[in-house]
C-alpha positions as YAML, in Angstrom:
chain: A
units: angstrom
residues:
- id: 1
  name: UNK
  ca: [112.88, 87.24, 105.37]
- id: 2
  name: UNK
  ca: [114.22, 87.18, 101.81]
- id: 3
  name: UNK
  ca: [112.04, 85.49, 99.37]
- id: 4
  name: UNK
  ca: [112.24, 82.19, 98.26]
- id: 5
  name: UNK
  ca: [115.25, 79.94, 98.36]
- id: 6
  name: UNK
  ca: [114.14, 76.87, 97.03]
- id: 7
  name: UNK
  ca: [115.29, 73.63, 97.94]
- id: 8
  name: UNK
  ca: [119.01, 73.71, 98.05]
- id: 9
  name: UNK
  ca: [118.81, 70.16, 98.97]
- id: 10
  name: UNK
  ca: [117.12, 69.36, 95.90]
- id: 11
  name: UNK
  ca: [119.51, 70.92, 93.12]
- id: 12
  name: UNK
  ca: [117.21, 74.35, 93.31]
- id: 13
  name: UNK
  ca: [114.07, 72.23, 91.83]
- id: 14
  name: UNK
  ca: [110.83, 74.07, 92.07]
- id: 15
  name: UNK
  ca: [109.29, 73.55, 95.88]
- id: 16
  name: UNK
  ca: [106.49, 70.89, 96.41]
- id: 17
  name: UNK
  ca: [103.86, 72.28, 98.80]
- id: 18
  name: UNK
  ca: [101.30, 69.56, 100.16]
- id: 19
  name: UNK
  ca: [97.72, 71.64, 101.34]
- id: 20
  name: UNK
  ca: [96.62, 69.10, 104.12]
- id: 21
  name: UNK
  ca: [92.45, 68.66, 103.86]
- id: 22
  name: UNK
  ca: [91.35, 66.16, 106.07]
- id: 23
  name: UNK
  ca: [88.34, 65.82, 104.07]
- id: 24
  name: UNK
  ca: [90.85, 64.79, 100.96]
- id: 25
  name: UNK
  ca: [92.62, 62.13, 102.48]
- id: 26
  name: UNK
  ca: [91.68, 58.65, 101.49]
- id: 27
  name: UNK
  ca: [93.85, 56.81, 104.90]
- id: 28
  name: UNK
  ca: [95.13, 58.06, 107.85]
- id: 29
  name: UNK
  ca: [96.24, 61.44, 107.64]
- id: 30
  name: UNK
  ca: [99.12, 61.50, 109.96]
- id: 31
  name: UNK
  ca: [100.48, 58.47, 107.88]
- id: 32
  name: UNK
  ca: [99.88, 60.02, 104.41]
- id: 33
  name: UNK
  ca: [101.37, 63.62, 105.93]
- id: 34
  name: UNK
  ca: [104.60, 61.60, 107.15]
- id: 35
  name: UNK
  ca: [104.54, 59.49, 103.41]
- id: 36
  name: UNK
  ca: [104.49, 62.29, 101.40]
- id: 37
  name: UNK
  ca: [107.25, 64.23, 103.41]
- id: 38
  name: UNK
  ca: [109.44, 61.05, 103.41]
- id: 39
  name: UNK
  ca: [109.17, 60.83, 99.60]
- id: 40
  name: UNK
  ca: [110.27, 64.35, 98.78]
- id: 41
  name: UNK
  ca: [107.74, 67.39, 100.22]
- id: 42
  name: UNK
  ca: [108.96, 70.17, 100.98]
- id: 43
  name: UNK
  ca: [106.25, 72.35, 102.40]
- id: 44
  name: UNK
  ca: [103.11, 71.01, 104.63]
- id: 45
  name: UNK
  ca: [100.29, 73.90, 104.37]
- id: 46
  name: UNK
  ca: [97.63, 73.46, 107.51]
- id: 47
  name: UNK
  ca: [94.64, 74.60, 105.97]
- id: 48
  name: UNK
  ca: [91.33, 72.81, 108.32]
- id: 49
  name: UNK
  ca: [88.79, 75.81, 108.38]
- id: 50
  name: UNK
  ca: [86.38, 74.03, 110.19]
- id: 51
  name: UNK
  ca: [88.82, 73.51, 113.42]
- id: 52
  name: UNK
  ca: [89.51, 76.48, 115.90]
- id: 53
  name: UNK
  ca: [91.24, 76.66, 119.05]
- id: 54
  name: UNK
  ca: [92.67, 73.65, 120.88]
- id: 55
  name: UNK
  ca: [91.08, 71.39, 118.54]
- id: 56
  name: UNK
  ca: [93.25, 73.40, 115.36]
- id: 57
  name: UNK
  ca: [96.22, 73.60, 117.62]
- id: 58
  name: UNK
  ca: [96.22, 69.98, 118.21]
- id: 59
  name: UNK
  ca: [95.59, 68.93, 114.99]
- id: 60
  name: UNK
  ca: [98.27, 71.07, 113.78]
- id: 61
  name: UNK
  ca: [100.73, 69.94, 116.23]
- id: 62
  name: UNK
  ca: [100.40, 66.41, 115.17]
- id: 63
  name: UNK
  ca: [100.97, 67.65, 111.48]
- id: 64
  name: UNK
  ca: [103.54, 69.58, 112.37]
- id: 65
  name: UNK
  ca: [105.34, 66.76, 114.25]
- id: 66
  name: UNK
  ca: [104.85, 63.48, 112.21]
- id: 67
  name: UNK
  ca: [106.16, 66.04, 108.89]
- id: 68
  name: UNK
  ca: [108.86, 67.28, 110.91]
- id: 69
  name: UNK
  ca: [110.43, 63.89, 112.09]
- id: 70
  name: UNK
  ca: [109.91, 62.16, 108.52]
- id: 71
  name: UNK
  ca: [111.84, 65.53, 107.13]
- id: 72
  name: UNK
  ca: [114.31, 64.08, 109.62]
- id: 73
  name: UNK
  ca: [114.39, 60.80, 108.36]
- id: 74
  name: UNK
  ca: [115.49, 61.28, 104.96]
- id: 75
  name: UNK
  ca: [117.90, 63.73, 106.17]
- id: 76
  name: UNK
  ca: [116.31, 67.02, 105.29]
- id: 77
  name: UNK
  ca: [113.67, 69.40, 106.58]
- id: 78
  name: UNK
  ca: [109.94, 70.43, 105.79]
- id: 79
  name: UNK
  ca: [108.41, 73.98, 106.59]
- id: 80
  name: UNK
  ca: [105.33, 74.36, 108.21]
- id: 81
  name: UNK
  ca: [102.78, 76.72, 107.20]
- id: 82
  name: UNK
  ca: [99.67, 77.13, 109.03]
- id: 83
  name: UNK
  ca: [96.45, 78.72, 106.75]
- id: 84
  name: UNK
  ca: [95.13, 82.37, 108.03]
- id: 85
  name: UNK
  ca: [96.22, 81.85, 112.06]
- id: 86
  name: UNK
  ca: [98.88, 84.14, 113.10]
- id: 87
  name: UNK
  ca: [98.26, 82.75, 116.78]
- id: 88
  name: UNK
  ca: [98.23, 78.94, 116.00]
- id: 89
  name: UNK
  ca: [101.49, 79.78, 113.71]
- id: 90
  name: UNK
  ca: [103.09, 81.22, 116.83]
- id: 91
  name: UNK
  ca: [102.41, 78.67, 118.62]
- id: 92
  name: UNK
  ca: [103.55, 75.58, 116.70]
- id: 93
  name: UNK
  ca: [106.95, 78.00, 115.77]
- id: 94
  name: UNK
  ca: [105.52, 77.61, 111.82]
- id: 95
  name: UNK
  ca: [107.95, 78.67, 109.29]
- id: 96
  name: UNK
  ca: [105.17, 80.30, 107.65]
- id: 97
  name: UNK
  ca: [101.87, 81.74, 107.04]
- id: 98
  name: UNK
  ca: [99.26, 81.85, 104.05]
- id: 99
  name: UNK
  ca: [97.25, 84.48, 104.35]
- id: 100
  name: UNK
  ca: [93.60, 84.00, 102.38]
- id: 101
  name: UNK
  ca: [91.30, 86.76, 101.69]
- id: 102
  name: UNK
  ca: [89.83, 87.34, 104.95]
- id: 103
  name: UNK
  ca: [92.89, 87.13, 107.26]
- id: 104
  name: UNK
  ca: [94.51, 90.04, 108.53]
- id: 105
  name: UNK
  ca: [97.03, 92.06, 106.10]
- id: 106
  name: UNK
  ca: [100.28, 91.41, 105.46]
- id: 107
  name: UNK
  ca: [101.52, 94.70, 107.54]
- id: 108
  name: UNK
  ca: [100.00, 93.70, 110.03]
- id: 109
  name: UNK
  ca: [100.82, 89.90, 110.18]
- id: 110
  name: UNK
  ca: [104.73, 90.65, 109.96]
- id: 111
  name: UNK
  ca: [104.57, 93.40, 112.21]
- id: 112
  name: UNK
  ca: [102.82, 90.36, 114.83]
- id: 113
  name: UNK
  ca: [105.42, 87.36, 113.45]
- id: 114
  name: UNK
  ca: [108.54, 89.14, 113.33]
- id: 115
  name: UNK
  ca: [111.19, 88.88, 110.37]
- id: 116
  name: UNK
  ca: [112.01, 85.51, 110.37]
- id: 117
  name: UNK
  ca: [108.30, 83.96, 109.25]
- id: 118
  name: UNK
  ca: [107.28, 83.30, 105.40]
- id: 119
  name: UNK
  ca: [103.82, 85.60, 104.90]
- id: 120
  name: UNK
  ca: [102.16, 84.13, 101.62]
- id: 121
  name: UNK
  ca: [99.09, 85.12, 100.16]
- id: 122
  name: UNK
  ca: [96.43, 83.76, 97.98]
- id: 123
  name: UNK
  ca: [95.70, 85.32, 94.41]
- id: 124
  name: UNK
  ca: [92.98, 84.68, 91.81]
- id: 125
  name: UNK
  ca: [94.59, 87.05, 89.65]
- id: 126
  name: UNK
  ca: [98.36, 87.68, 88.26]
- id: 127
  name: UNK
  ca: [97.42, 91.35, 89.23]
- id: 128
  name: UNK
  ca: [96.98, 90.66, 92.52]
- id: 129
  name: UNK
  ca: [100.12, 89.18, 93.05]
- id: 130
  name: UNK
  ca: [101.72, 91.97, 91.15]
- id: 131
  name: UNK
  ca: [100.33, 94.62, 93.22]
- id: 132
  name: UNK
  ca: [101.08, 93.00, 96.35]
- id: 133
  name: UNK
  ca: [102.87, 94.99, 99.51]
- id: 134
  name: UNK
  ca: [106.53, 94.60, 99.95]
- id: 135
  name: UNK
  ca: [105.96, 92.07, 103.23]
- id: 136
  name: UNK
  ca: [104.60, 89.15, 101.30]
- id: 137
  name: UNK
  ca: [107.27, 86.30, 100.49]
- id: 138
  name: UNK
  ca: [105.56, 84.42, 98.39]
- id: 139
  name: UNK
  ca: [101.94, 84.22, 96.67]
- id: 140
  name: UNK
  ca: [99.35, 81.15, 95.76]
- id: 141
  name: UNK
  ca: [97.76, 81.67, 92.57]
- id: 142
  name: UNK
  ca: [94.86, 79.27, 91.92]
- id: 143
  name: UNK
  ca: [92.83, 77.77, 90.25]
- id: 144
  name: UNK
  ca: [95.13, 76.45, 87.45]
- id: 145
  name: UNK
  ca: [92.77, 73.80, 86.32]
- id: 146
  name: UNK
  ca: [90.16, 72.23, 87.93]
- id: 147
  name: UNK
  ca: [91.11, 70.93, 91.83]
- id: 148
  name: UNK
  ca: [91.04, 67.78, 93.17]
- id: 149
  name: UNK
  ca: [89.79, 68.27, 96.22]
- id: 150
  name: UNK
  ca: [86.74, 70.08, 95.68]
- id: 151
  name: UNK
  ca: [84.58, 71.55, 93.41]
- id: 152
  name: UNK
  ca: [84.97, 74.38, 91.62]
- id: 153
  name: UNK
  ca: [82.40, 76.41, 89.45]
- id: 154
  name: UNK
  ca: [84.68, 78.89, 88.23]
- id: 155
  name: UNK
  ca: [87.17, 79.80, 85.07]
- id: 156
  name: UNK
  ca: [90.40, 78.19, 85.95]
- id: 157
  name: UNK
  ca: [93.73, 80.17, 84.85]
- id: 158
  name: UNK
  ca: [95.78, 77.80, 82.53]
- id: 159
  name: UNK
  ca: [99.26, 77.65, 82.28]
- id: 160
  name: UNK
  ca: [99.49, 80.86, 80.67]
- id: 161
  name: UNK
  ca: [98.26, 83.25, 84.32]
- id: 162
  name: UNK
  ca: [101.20, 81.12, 85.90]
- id: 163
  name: UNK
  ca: [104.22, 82.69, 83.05]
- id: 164
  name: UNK
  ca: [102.50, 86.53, 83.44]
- id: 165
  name: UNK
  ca: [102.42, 86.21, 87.49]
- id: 166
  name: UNK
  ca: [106.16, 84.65, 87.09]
- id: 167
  name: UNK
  ca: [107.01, 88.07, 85.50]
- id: 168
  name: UNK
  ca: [106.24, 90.07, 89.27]
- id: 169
  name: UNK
  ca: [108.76, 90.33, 91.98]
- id: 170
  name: UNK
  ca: [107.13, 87.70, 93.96]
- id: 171
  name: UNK
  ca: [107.87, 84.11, 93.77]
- id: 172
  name: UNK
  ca: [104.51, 82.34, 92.75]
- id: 173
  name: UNK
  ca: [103.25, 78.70, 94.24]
- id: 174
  name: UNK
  ca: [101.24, 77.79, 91.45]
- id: 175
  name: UNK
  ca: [97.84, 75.23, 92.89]
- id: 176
  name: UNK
  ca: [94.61, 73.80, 91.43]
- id: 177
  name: UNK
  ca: [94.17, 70.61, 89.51]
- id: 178
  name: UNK
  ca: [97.94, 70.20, 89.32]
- id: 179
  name: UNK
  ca: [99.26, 66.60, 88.48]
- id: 180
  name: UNK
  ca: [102.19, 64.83, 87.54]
- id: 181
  name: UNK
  ca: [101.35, 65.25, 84.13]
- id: 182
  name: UNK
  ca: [100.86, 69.20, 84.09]
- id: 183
  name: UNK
  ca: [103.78, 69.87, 86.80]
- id: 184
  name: UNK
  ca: [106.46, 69.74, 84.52]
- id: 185
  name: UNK
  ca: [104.55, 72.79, 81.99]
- id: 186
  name: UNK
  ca: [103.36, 74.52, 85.24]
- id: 187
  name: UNK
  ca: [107.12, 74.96, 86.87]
- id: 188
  name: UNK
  ca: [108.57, 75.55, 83.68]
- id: 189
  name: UNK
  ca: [106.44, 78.82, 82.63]
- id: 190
  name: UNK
  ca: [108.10, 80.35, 85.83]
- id: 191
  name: UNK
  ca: [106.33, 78.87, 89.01]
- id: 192
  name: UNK
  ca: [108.55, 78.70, 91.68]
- id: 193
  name: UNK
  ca: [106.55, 75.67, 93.28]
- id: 194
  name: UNK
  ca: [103.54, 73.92, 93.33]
- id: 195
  name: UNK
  ca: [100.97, 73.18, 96.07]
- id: 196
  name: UNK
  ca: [98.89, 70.09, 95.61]
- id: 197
  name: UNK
  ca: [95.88, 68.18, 97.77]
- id: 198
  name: UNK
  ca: [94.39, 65.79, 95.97]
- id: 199
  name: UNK
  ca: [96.94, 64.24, 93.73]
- id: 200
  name: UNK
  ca: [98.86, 63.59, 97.10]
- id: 201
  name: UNK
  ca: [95.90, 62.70, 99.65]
- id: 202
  name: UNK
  ca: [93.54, 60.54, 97.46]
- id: 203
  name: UNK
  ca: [96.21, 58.86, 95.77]
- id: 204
  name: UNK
  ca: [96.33, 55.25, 96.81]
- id: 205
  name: UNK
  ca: [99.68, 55.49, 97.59]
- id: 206
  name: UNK
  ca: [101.04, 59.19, 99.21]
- id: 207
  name: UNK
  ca: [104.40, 58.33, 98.66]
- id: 208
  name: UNK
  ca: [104.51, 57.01, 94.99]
- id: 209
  name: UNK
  ca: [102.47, 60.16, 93.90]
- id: 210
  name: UNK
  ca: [104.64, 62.31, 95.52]
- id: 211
  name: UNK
  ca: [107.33, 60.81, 93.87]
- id: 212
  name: UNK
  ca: [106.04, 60.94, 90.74]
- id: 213
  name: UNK
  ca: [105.84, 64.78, 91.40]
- id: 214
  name: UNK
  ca: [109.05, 65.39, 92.17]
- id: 215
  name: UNK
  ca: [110.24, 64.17, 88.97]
- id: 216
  name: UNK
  ca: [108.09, 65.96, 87.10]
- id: 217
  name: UNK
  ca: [109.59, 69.34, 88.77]
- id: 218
  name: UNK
  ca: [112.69, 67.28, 88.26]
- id: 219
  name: UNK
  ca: [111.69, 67.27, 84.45]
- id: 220
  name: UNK
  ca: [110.79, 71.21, 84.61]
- id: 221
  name: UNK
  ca: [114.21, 72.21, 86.08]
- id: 222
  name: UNK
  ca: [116.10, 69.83, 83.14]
- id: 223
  name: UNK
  ca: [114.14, 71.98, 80.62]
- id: 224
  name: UNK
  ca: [115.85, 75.44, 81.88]
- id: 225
  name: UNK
  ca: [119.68, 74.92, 81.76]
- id: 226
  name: UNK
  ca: [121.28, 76.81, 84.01]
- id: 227
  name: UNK
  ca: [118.44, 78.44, 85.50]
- id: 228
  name: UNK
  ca: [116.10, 78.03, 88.32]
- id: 229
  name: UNK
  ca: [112.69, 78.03, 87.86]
- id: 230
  name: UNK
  ca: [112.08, 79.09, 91.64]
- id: 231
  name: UNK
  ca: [112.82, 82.80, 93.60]
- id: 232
  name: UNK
  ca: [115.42, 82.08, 96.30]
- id: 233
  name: UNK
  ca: [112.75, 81.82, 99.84]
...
């Protein structure tokens, strides 16, 4: 699969990746998954670590289904990605895959998903994303700044790790801490998208924060005439 495309739809803004985390949410997740697509998401990342087997596959078929018809609502389309599980990714037909550190390698996960499935992988370091094998689409660097969603007791990277891992061949989903008031600087040092948890989930209201997102990428893309701040995925 060639690497990112962004949003075609959305005049080749950076993507907007929403990391579901049950244990983020402050309603009904269904509801908030379904908001947040309606008001402009493009990805929906199924990351639940404490769920395996049927109970993940269900859970990620309801996801998968309530983002999938409000992508069909406002007349566009949402990828799926499902968080480590090759087999629940096959199963729900994800678009994609994000590979943490302990899942199976890359080789191995497209040689098991075929061409035609996004492999990302998580990165604490522009290094790692710059030394990463020729099957990976697309790579998660984190933390930028302090999540949302959960505590972290380690350096974050700034702004500054997102413009050097910009530089690789790999288009970079920047995530950690990111808000509508650091998108805009985030997209513009090079990220080709961001992936968010809390700033969508505990909002009080899904859809006006993911709103308020989307015009701060909106904001990043204005900044770099006739550019695009994403890789084509």
């Amino acid at each position: 699969m060639a690497k990112i495309n962004p949003t075609e739809g959305r005049k080749r803004e950076p993507i907007l990746c929403l990391v579901v985390d049950r244990g983020a949410v402050r309603g009904d997740l269904t509801r908030c998954v379904a908001a947040a697509v309606g008001a402009g998401v493009d990805w929906v990342q199924i990351r639940e670590r404490d769920l395996e087997g049927a109970a993940l596959l269900a859970h990620a078929e309801q996801i998968g289904r309530a983002a999938r018809q409000a992508a069909a609502q406002r007349g566009g389309r949402v990828e799926i990605f499902v968080n480590r599980r090759i087999d629940i990714a096959l199963a729900l037909a994800a678009d994609g895959v994000q590979l943490g550190f302990d899942a199976v390698d890359p080789k191995t996960a497209r040689r098991l998903l075929g061409t035609d499935v996004r492999i990302g992988i998580s990165a604490h370091h522009p290094d790692e994303i710059r030394t990463a094998p020729p099957e990976v689409d697309c790579a998660q660097l984190a933390p930028i700044a302090q999540p949302l969603s959960k505590q972290h007791a380690g350096p974050t990277l700034g702004v500054r790790a997102v413009a050097e891992a910009a530089r690789c061949d790999i288009p970079v989903i920047a995530q950690g801490g990111i808000t509508a008031a650091n998108a805009t600087a985030i997209a513009a040092a090079g990220a080709a998208g961001i992936a968010v948890t809390g700033a969508i989930l505990s909002a009080p209201d899904p859809a006006v924060a993911t709103r308020a997102l989307r015009a701060a990428l909106a904001a990043a893309s204005r900044s770099r005439p006739g550019t695009s701040p994403s890789a084509p995925l």
